[in-house]
C-alpha positions in Angstrom: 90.9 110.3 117.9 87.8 109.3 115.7 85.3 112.0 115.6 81.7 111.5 115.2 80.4 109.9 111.0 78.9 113.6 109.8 75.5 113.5 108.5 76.1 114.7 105.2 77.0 111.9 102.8 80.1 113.3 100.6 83.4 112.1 100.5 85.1 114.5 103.0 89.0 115.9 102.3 91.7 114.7 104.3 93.5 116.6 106.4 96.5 117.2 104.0 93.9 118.5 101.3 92.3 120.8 103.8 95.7 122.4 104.8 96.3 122.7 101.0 93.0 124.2 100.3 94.1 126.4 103.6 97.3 127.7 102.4 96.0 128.9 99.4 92.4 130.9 100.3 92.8 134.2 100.5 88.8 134.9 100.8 86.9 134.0 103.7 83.4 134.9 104.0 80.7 134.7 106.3 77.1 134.9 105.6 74.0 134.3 107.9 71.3 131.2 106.4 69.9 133.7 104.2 66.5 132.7 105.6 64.7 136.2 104.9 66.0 136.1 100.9 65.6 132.1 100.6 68.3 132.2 98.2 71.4 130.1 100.3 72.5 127.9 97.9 72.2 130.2 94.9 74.7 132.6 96.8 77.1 129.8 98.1 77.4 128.8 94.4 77.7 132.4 93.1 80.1 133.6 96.3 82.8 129.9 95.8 82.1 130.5 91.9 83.7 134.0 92.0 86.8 132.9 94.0 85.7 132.5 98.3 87.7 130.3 99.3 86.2 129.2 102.5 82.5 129.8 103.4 81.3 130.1 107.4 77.9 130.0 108.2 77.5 132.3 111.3 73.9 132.8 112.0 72.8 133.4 115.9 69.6 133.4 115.2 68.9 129.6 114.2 68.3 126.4 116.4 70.7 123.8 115.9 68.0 122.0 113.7 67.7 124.9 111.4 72.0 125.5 111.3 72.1 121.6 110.4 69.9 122.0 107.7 71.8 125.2 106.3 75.0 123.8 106.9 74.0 120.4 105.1 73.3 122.7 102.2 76.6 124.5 102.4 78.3 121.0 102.7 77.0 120.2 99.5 78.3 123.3 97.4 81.7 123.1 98.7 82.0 120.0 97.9 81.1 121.0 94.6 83.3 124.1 94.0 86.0 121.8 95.9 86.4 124.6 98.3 86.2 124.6 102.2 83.2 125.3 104.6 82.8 126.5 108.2 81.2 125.7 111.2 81.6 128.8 114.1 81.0 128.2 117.8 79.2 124.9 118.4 81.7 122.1 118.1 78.4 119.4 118.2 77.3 120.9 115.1 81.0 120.9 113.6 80.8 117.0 114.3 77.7 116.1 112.7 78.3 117.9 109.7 81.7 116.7 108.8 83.0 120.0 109.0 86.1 120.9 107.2 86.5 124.0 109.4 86.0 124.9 112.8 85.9 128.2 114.5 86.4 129.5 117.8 86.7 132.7 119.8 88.2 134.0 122.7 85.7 132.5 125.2 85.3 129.4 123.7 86.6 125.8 123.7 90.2 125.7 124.0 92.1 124.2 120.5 92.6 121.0 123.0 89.3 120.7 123.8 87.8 121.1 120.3 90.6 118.5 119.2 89.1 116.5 121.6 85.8 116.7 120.1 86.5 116.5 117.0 89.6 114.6 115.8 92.6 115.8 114.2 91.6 116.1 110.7 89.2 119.0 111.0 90.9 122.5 110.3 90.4 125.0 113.6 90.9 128.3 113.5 90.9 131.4 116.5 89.3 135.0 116.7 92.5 137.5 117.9 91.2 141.2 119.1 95.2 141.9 119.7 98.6 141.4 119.0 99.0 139.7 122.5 96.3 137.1 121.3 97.8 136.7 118.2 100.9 135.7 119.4 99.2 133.3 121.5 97.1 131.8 118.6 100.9 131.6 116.5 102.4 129.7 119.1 99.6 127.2 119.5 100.6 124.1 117.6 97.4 122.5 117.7 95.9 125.7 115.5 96.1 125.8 111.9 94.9 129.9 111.6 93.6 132.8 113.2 92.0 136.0 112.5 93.2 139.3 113.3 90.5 141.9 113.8 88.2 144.0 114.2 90.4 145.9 111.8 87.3 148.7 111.6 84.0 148.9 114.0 81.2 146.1 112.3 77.7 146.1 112.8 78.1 142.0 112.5 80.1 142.4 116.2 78.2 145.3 117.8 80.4 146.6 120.9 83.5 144.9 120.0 86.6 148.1 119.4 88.2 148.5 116.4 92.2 147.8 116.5 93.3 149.4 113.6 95.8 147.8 111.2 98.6 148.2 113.8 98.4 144.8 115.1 98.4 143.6 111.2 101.8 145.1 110.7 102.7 143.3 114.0 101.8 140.2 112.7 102.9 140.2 109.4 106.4 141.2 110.9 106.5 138.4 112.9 107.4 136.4 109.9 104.2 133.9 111.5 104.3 130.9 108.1 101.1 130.0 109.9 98.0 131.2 107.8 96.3 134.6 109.1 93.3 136.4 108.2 92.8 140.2 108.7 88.6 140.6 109.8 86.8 143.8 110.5 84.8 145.9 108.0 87.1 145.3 105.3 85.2 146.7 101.8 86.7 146.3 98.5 87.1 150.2 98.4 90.4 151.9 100.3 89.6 150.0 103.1 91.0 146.8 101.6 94.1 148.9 100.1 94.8 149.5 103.8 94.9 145.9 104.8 96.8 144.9 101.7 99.6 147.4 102.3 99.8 146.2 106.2 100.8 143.1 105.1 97.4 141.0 105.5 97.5 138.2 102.6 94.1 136.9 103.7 90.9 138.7 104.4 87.4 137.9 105.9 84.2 139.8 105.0 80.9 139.7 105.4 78.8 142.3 103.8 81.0 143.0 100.9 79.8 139.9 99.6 76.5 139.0 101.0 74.9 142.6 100.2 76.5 142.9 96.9 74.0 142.7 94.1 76.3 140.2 92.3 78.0 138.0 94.6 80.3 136.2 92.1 81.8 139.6 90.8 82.1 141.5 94.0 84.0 138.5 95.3 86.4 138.2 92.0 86.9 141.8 92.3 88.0 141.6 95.7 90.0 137.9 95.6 91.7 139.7 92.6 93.6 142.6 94.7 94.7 139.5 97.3 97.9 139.0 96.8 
């Protein structure tokens, strides 16, 4: 199906460059709007600059008005970096934004149903908590990756258990070829060591590049110890 014309006004990938781009990221981060620092587009530029592949905006503390207008901005520099950008949750926003990525957890819009929404060229990926769920996210067709985590306890998922890298070496055994990312409190320190010798090729972080006083650097440093 069709899905909705985006409001941002840049030639958009096609699906086979998205799965490309896919394939090869190794450094997915996600960052709130930045609203308290003002500084959004400096940092998307810095974080894609220094080698983040894909870039999620995740911030449940804007309206949809104010997500738009952060995700219009973050539209803008991927486009310019040639690199990927995310939309979490809210498949209407995903639509009007031309998102390349769409994200969804556990309790939320089936992979059919987002399809649904939003055509077949956009890129949807799935939360996992478990190796059961990860199996279930590799045998859905209509997915193109999923996440594997809490590998540690987050404050950016408050209540949610830690699983350890356990269900990383479960997954890498598998011998999945579908793209996986290991999420959870992941730091470019031994904690990253750990999730690199479980056999995650992909990570997600947050705060390891959002708090980091140089955002380009702390993200070379840590796409640099991918393998």
């Amino acid at each position: 199906m069709t899905a909705l014309l985006p409001l941002v006004d840049a030639p958009r990938p096609t699906r086979e460059e998205r799965l490309a781009l896919l394939n090869a990221a190794r450094l997915y981060v996600c960052t709130t709007a930045r609203t308290a620092t003002g500084d959004l587009e400096e940092f998307l530029d810095a974080a894609y600059a220094g080698g983040v592949d894909i870039i999620q905006l995740r911030d449940k503390d804007l309206e949809a008005r104010a997500e738009i207008e952060a995700l219009e901005i973050l539209a803008a520099v991927a486009r310019r970096h040639g690199k990927l950008f995310s939309v979490n949750d809210r498949a209407d926003v995903a639509a009007l934004v031309g998102a390349d990525v769409f994200h969804i957890g556990q309790g939320d819009l089936t992979t059919a149903q987002a399809r649904r929404l939003l055509g077949d060229d956009v890129i949807i990926g799935r939360s996992t908590h478990s190796i059961a769920q990860a199996a279930e996210a590799d045998a859905d067709t209509a997915l193109d990756y999923f996440c594997v985590g809490p590998v540690w306890e987050t404050p950016t998922k408050p209540g949610r258990a830690a699983i350890g890298t356990g269900p990383l070496r479960a997954v890498a055994a598998s011998g999945t070829s579908r793209p996986w990312f290991a999420i959870g409190g992941i730091d470019e320190g031994p904690r990253l060591d750990e999730v690199v010798e479980a056999g995650s090729p992909r990570i997600v972080v947050v705060r390891a590049v959002t708090e980091a006083l140089d955002p380009a650097g702390a993200a070379a440093s840590l796409r640099a110890r991918l393998r």
